[in-house]
Each structure stands twice: as C-alpha cells, then as structure tokens.
Backbone bond lengths (Angstrom), bond angles and torsions (degrees), N, CA, C in turn:
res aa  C-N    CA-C-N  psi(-1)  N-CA   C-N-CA  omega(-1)  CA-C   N-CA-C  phi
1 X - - - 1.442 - - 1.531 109.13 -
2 X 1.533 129.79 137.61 0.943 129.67 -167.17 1.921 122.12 -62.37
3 X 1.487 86.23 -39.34 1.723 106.73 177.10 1.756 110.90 -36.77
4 X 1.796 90.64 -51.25 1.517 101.80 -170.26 1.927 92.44 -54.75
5 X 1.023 130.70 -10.53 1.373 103.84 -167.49 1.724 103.54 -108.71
6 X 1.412 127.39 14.75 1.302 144.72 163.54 1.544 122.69 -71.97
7 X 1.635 107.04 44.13 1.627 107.63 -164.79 1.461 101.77 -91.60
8 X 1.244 125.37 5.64 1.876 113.51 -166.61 1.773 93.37 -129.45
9 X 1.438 105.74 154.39 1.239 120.98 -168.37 1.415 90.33 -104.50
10 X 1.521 123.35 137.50 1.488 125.04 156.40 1.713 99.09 -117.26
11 X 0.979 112.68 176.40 1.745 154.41 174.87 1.147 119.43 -104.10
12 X 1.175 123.42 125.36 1.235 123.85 -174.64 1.710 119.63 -102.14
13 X 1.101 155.16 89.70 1.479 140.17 -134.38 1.735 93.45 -133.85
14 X 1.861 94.80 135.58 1.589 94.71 176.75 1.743 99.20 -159.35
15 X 1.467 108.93 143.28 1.294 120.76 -168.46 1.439 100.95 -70.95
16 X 1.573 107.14 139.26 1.320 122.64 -162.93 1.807 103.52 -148.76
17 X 1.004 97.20 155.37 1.725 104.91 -169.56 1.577 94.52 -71.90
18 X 1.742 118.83 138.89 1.243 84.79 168.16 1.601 111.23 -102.94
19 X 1.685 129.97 -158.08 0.951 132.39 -121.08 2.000 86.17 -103.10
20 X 1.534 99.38 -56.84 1.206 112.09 -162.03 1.812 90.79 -103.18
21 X 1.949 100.42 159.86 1.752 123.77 164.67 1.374 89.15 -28.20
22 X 1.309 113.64 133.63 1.767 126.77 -19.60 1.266 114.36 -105.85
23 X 1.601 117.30 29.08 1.272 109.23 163.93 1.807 138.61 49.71
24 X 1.570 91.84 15.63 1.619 109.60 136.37 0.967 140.81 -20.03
25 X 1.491 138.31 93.99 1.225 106.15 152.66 1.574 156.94 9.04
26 X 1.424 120.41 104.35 1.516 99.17 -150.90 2.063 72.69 -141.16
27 X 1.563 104.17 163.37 1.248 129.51 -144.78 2.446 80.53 -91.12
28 X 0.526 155.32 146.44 1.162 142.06 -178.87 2.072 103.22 -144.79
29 X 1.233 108.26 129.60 2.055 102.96 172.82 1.629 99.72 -79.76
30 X 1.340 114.69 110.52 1.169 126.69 170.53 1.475 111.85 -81.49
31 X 1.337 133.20 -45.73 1.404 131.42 149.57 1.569 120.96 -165.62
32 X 1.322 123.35 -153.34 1.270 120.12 -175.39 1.235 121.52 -140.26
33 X 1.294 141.37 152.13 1.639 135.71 158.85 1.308 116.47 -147.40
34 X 1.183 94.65 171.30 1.657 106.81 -175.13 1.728 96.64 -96.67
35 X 1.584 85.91 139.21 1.808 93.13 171.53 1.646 94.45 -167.98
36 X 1.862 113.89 -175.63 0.863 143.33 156.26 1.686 132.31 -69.65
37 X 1.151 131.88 158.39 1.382 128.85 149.61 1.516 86.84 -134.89
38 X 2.036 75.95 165.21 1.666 105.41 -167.08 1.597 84.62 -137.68
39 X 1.533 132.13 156.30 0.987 132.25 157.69 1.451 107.15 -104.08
40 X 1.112 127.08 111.89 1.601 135.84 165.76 1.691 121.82 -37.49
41 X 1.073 126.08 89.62 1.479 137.66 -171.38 1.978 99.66 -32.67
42 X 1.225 97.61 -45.17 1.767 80.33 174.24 1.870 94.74 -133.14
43 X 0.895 120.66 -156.89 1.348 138.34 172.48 1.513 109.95 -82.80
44 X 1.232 119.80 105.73 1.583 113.99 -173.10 1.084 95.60 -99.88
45 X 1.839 117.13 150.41 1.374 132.41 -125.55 1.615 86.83 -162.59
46 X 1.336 123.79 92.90 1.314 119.47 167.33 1.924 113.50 -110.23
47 X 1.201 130.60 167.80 0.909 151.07 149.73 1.496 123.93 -47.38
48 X 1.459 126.05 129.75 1.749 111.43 -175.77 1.383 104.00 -167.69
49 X 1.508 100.85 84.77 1.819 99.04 -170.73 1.613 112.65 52.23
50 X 1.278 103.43 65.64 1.493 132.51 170.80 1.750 98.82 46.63
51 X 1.442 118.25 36.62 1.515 114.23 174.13 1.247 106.88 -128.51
52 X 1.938 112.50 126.30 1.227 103.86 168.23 1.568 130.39 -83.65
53 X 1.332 118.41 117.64 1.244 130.34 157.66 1.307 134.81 -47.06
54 X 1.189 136.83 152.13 1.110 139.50 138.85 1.579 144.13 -152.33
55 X 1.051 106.52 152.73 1.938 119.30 -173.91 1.077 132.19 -116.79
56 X 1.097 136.60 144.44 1.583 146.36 -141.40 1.544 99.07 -123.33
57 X 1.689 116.67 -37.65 1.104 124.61 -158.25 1.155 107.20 -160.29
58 X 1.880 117.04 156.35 1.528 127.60 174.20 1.513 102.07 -110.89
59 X 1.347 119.73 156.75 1.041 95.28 170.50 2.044 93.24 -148.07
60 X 1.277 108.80 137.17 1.675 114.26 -173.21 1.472 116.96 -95.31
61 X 1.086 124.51 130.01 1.186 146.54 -179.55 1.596 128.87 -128.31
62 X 1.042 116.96 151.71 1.906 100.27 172.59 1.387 104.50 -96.52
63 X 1.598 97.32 158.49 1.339 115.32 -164.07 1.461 123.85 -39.12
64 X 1.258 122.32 -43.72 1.330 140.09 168.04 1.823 120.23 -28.62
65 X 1.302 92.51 -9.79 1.714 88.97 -148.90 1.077 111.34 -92.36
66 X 1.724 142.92 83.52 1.118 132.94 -160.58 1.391 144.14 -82.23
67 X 1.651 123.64 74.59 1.200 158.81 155.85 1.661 116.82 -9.00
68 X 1.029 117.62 104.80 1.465 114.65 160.22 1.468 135.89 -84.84
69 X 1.334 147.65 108.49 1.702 103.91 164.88 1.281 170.34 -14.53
70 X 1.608 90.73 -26.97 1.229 129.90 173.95 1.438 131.10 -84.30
71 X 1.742 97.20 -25.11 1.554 114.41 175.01 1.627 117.19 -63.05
72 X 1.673 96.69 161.49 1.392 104.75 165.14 1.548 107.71 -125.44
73 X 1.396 101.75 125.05 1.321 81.82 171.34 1.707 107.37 -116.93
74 X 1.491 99.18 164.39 1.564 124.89 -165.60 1.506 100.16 -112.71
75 X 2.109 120.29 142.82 0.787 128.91 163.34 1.675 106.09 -160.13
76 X 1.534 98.71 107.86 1.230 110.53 177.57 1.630 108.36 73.51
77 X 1.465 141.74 -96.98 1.576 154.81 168.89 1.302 103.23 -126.24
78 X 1.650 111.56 18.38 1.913 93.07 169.04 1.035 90.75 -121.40
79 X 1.094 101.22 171.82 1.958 126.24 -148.64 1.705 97.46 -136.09
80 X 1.074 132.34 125.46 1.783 116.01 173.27 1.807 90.84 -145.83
81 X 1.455 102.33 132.38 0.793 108.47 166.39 1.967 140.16 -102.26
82 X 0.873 117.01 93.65 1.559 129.54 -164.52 1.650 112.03 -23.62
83 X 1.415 106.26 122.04 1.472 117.19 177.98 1.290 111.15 -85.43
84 X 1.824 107.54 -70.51 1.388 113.12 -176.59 1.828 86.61 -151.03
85 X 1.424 109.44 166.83 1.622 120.22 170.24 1.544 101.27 -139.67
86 X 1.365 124.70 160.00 1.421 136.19 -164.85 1.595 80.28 -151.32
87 X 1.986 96.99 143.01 1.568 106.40 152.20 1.333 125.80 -95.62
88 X 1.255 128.80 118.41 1.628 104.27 174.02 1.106 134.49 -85.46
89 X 1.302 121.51 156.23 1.554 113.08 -165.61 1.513 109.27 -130.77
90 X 1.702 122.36 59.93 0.956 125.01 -173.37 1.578 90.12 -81.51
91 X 1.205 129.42 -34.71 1.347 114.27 167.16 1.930 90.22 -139.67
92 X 1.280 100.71 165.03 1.984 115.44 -175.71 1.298 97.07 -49.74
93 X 1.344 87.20 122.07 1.543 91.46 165.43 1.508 132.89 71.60
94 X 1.624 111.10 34.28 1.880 103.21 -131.09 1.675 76.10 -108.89
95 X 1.374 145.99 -56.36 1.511 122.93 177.48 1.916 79.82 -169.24
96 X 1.747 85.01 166.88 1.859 99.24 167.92 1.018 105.72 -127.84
97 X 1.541 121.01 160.65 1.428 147.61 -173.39 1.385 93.71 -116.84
98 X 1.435 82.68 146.74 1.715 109.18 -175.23 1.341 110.85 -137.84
99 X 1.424 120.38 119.26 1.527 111.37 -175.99 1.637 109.64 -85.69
100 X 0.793 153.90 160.62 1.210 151.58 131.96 1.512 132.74 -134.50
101 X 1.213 118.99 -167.65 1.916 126.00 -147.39 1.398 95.70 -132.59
102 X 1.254 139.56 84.54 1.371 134.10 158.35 1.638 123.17 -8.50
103 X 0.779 157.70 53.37 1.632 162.47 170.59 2.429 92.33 -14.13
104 X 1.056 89.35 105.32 1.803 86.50 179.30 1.182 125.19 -99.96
C-alpha cells in the first residue's frame, strides 16, 4: 500500500507578505505531510510550454496535499525546490507525485 511508504515528514514553504515595513516577501511554513522520496536514476527532463525542465527527485504524498510550483519544500537540511506535481489516479484519490530540484 502506498501510505506504508509515507515515513518522512516534509515542510511545506511559500512566499508570503510579511507582517511589518516593508513587507517583503518572506519564506512562510504553509504546512506539512507525510510522504516518500525517490532519487531519480538520472535527471528527468520533461517538456513544459517549449521549456526544458528538470528534476533531481520524486517525492510521494497522498492526494490531499496541496502543492504549488512555487513552493519549497523542506526535509530535515534538504531544501527541494518544486518543478511540477501530477495526481495519480490508479485508483480516486490514490497519492501525487511531485518532481523536484535538490537546492545544493
């Protein structure tokens, strides 16, 4: 079952106005979930409105988990920054993949 493979906690991080002058942009934990990483055997390299991409890493989550492009997510002292995520639907609702870019 996929769940069983949800043993590591990530962070969810997304730029947010901050509170006080001058109201910058500031890195903000929007939330957290449990998922997997996969290390990608090479750098996968897809297509995206004629731009090549690329990813270092997958990382699994259940469906629920709401992912931006824009996000960073955090696990432990690694840093990955979000390419693209897909849900799969081998059955409703069954988990999403998240590509991301190792931050080094």
């Amino acid at each position: 079952m996929i769940s069983n493979f949800f043993k590591d906690v990530y962070s969810i991080y997304r730029n947010a106005p901050a509170t006080t002058f001058p109201y910058d942009l500031v890195e903000t934990l929007y939330a957290t979930f449990a998922g997997g990483l996969t290390k990608l055997s090479e750098r996968e390299v897809w297509l995206d409105d004629k731009m090549t991409n690329h990813a270092s890493h997958r990382i699994y989550c259940p469906s629920g988990t709401t992912v931006q492009n824009s996000d960073t997510l955090k696990f432990g002292t690694r840093t990955f920054i979000v390419k693209w995520y897909d849900d799969i639907e081998i059955k409703s609702g069954h988990h999403k993949e998240v590509l991301v870019d190792e931050v080094i």
